[in-house]
py3Dmol code that shows the C-alpha trace and the ligand (Angstrom):
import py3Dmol

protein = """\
ATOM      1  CA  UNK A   1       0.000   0.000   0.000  1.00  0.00           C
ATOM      2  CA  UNK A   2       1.216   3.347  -0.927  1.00  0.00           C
ATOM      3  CA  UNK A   3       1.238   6.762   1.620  1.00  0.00           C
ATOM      4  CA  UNK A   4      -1.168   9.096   0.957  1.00  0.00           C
ATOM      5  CA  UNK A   5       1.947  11.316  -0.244  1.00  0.00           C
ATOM      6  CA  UNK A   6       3.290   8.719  -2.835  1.00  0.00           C
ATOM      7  CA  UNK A   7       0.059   7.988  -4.524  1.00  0.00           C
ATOM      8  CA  UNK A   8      -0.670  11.404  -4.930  1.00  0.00           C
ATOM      9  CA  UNK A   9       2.513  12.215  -6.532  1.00  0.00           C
ATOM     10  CA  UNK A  10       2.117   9.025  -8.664  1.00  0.00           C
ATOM     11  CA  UNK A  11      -1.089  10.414  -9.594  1.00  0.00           C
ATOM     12  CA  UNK A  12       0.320  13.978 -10.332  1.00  0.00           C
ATOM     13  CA  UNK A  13       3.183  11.627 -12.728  1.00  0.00           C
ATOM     14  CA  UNK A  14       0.342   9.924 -14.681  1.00  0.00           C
ATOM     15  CA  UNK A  15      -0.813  13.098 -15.281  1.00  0.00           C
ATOM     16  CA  UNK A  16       2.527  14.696 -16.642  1.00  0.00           C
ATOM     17  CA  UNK A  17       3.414  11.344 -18.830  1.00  0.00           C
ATOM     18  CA  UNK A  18      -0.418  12.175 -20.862  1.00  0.00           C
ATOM     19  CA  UNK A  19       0.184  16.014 -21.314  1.00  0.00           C
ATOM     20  CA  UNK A  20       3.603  14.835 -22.708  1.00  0.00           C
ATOM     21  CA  UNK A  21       1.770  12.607 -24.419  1.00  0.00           C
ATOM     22  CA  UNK A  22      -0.322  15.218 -25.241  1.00  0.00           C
ATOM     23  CA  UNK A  23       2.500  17.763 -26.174  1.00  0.00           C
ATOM     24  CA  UNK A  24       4.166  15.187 -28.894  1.00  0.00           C
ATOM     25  CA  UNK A  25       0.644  14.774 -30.297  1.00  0.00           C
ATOM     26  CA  UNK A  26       0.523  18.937 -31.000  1.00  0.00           C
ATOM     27  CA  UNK A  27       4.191  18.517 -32.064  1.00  0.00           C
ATOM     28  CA  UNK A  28       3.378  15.567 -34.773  1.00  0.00           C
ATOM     29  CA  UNK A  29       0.853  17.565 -35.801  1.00  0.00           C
ATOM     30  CA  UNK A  30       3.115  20.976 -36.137  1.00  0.00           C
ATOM     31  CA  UNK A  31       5.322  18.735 -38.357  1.00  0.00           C
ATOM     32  CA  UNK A  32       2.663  17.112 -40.513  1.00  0.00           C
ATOM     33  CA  UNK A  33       1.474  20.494 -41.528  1.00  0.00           C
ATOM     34  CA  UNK A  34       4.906  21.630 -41.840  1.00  0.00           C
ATOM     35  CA  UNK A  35       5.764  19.497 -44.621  1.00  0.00           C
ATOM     36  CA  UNK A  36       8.439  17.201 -42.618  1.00  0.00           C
ATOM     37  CA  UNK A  37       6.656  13.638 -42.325  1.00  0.00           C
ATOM     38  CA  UNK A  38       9.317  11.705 -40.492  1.00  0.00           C
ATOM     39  CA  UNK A  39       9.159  14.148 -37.551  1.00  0.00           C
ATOM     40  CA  UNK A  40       5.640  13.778 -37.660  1.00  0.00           C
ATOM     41  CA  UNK A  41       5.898  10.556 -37.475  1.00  0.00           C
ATOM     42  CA  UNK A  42       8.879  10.016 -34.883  1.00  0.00           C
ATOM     43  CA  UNK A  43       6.646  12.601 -32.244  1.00  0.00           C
ATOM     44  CA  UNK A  44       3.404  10.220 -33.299  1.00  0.00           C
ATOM     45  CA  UNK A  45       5.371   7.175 -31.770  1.00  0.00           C
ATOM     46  CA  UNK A  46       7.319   9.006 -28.626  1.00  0.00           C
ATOM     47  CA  UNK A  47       3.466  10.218 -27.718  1.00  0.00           C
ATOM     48  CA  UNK A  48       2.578   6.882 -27.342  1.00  0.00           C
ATOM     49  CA  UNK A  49       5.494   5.924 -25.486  1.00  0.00           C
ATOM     50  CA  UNK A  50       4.665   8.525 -23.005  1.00  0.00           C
ATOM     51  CA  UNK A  51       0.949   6.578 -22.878  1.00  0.00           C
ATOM     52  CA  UNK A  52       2.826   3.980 -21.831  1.00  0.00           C
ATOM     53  CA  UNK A  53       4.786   5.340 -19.285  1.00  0.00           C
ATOM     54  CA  UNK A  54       1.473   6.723 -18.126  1.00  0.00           C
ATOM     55  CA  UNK A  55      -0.156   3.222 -18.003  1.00  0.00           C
ATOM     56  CA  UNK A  56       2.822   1.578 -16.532  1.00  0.00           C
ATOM     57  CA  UNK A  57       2.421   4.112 -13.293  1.00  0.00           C
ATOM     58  CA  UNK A  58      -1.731   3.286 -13.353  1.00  0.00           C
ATOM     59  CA  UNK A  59      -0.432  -0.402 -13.038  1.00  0.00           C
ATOM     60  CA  UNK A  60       1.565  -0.195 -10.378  1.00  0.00           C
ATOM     61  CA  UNK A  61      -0.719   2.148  -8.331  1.00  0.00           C
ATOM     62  CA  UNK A  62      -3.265  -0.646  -8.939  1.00  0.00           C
ATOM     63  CA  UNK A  63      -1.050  -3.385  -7.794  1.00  0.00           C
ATOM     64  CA  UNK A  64       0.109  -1.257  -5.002  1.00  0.00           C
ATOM     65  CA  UNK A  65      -3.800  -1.141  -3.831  1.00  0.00           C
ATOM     66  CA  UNK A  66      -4.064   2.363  -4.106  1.00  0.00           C
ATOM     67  CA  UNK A  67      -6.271   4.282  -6.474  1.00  0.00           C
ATOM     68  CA  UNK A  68      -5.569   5.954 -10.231  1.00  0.00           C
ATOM     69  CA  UNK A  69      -7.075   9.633 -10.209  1.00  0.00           C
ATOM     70  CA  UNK A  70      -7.220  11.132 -14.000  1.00  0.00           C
ATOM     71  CA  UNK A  71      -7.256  14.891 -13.870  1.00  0.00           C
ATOM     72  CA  UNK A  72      -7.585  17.333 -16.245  1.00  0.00           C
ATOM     73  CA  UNK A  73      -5.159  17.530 -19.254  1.00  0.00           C
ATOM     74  CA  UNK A  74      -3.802  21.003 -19.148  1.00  0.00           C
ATOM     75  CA  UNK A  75      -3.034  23.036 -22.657  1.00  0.00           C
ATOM     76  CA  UNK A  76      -0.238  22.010 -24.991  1.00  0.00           C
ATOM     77  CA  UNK A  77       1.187  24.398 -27.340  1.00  0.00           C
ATOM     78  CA  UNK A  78       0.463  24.101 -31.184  1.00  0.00           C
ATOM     79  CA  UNK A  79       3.288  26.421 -33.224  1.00  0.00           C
ATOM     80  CA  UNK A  80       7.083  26.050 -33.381  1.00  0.00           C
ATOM     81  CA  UNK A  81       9.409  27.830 -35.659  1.00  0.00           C
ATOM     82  CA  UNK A  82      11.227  25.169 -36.918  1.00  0.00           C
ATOM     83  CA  UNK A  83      12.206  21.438 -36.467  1.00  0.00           C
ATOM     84  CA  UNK A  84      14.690  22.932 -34.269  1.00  0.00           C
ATOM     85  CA  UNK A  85      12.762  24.589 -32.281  1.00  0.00           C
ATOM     86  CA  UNK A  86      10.227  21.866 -32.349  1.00  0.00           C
ATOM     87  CA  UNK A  87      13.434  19.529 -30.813  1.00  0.00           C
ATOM     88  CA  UNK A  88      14.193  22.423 -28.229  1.00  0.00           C
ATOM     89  CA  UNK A  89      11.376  22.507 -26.370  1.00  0.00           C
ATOM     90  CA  UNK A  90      11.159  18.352 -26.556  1.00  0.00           C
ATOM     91  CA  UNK A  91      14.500  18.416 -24.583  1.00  0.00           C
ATOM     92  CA  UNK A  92      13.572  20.902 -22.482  1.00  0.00           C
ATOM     93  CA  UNK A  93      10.049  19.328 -21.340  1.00  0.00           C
ATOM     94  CA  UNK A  94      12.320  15.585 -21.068  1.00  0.00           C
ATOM     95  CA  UNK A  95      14.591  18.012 -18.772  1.00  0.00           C
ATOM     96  CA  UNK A  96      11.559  18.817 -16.334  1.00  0.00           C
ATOM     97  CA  UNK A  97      10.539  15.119 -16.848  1.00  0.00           C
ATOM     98  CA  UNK A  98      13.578  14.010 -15.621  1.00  0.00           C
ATOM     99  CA  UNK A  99      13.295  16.290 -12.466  1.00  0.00           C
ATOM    100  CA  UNK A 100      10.010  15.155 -11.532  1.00  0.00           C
ATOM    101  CA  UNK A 101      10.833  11.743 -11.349  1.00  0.00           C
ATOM    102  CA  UNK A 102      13.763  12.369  -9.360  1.00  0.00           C
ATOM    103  CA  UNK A 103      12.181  14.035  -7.016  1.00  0.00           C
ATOM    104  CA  UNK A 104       9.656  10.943  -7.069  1.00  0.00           C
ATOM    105  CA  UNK A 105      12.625   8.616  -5.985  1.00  0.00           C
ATOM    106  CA  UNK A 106      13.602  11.014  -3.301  1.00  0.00           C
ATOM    107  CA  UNK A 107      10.366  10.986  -2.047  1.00  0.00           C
ATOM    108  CA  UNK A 108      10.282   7.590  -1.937  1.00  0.00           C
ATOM    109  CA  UNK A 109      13.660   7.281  -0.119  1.00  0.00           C
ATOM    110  CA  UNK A 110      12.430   9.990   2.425  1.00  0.00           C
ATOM    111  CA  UNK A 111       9.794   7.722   2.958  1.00  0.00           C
ATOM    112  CA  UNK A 112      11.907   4.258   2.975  1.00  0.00           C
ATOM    113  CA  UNK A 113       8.869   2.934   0.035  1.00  0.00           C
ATOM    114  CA  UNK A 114      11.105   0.150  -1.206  1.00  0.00           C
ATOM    115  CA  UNK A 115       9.012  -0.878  -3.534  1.00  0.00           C
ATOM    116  CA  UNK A 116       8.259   2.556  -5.452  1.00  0.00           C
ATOM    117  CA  UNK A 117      12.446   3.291  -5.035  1.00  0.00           C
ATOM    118  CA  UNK A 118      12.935   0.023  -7.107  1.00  0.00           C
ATOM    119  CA  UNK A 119       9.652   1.020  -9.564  1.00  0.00           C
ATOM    120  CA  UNK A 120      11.230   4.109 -10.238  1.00  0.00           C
ATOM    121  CA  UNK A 121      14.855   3.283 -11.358  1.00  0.00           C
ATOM    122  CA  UNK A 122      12.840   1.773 -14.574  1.00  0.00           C
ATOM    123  CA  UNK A 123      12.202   5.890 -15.392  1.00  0.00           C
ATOM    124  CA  UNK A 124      15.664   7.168 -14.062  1.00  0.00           C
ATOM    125  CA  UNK A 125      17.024   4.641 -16.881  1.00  0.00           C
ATOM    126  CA  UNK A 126      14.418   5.594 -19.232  1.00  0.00           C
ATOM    127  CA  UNK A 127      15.089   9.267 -18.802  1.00  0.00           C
ATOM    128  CA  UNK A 128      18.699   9.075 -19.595  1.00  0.00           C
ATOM    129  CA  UNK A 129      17.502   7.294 -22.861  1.00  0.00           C
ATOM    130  CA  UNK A 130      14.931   9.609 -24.001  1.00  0.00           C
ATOM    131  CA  UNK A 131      17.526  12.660 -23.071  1.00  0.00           C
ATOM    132  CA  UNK A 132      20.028  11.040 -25.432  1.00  0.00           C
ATOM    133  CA  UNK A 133      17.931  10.208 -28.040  1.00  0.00           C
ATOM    134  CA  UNK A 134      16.867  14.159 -28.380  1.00  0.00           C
ATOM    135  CA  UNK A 135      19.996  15.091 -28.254  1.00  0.00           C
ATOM    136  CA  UNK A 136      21.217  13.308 -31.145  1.00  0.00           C
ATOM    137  CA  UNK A 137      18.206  14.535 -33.462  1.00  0.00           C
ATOM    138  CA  UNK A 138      19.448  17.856 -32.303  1.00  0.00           C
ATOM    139  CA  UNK A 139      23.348  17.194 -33.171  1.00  0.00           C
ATOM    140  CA  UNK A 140      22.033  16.057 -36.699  1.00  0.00           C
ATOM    141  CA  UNK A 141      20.111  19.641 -36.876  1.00  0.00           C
ATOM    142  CA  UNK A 142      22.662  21.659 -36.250  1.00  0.00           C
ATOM    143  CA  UNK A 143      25.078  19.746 -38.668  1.00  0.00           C
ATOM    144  CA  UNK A 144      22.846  20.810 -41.034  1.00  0.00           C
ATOM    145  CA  UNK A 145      22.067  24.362 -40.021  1.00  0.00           C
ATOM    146  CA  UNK A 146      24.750  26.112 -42.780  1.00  0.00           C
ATOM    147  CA  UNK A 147      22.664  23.800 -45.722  1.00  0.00           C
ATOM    148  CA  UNK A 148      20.660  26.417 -47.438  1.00  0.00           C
ATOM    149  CA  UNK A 149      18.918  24.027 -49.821  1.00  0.00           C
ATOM    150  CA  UNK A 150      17.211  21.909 -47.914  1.00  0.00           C
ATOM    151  CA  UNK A 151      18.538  19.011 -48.400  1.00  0.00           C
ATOM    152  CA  UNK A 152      20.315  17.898 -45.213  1.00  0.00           C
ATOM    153  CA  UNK A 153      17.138  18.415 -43.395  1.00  0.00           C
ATOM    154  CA  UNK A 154      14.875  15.987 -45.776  1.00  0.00           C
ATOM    155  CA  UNK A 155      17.758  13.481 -44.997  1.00  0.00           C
ATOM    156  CA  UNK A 156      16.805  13.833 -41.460  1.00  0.00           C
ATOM    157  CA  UNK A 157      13.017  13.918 -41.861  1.00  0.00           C
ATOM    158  CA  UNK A 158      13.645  10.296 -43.581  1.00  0.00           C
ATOM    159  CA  UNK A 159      15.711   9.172 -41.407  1.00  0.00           C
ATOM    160  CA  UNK A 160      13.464   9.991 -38.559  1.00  0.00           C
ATOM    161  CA  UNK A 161      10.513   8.190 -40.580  1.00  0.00           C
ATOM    162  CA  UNK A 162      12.304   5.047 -39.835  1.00  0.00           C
ATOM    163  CA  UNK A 163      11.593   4.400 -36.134  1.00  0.00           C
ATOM    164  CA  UNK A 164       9.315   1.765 -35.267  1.00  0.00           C
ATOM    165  CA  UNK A 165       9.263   1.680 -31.432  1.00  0.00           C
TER     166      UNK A 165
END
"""
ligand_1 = """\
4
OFO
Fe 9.453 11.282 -22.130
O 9.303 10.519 -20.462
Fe 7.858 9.651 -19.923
O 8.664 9.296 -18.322
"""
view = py3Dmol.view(width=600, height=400)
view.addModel(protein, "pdb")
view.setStyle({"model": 0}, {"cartoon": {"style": "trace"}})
view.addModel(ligand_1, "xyz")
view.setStyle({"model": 1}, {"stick": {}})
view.zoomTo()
view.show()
């Protein structure tokens, strides 16, 4: 069974892994109408990794016995500048993901919940992942910054139309 405390700030996770969901939805969308498909596509499948991560915390609240509160989905923002500006503000939202759950695993150390400490280190891994992975998208777009004709970027677009996880 989980404190009053941890189940809350489970609950208040949930809701942050669905607005990022949420987010990479508006930014799949951004790119659609923008003309770069593989972006599109590569935000399409990291908002439904961030439904996952979402489910996986409803699952263990369940198991723990405790119970999963959905609360409103707050606004996302719908216009970017560019795909690097798109890529930006993806690393800077995984940034504040990041945060949150570590402050989730220190709450759970203040509160000696063994169980949610070893839930948890799933996410710490998974953050350093999904940092790492944005960062190299945004490597590849500034390699191509000085290309004035377009081309380097619609390499990139394909490339990113390859994912399939
Ligand atoms: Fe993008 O991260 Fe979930 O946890």
């Amino acid at each position: 069974m989980l404190s009053k405390k941890m189940s809350e700030a489970l609950n208040a996770q949930i809701n942050m892994e669905l607005w990022s969901a949420y987010l990479y939805c508006s930014m799949s969308n951004w790119a659609l109408d923008s003309g770069y498909e593989g972006i599109s596509h590569w935000f399409r499948l990291q908002a439904r990794e961030e439904q996952s991560h979402a489910e996986r915390i409803a699952d263990y609240i369940h198991r723990q016995d405790s119970k999963v509160v959905f609360r409103p989905i707050d606004e996302v923002p719908n216009d970017w500048g560019s795909p690097i500006d798109l890529f930006l503000d993806a690393a800077k939202h995984e940034a504040k993901i990041t945060d949150c759950i570590n402050r989730l695993t220190k709450k759970a150390i203040a509160e000696e919940d063994l169980a949610t400490q070893v839930f948890l280190q799933w996410f710490v891994s998974e953050q350093v992942e999904e940092e790492d992975s944005i960062r190299a998208i945004l490597t590849d777009l500034r390699k191509i910054g000085a290309c004035e004709c377009g081309c380097g970027l619609h390499l990139v677009d394909r490339e990113l139309l390859q994912r399939t996880k």
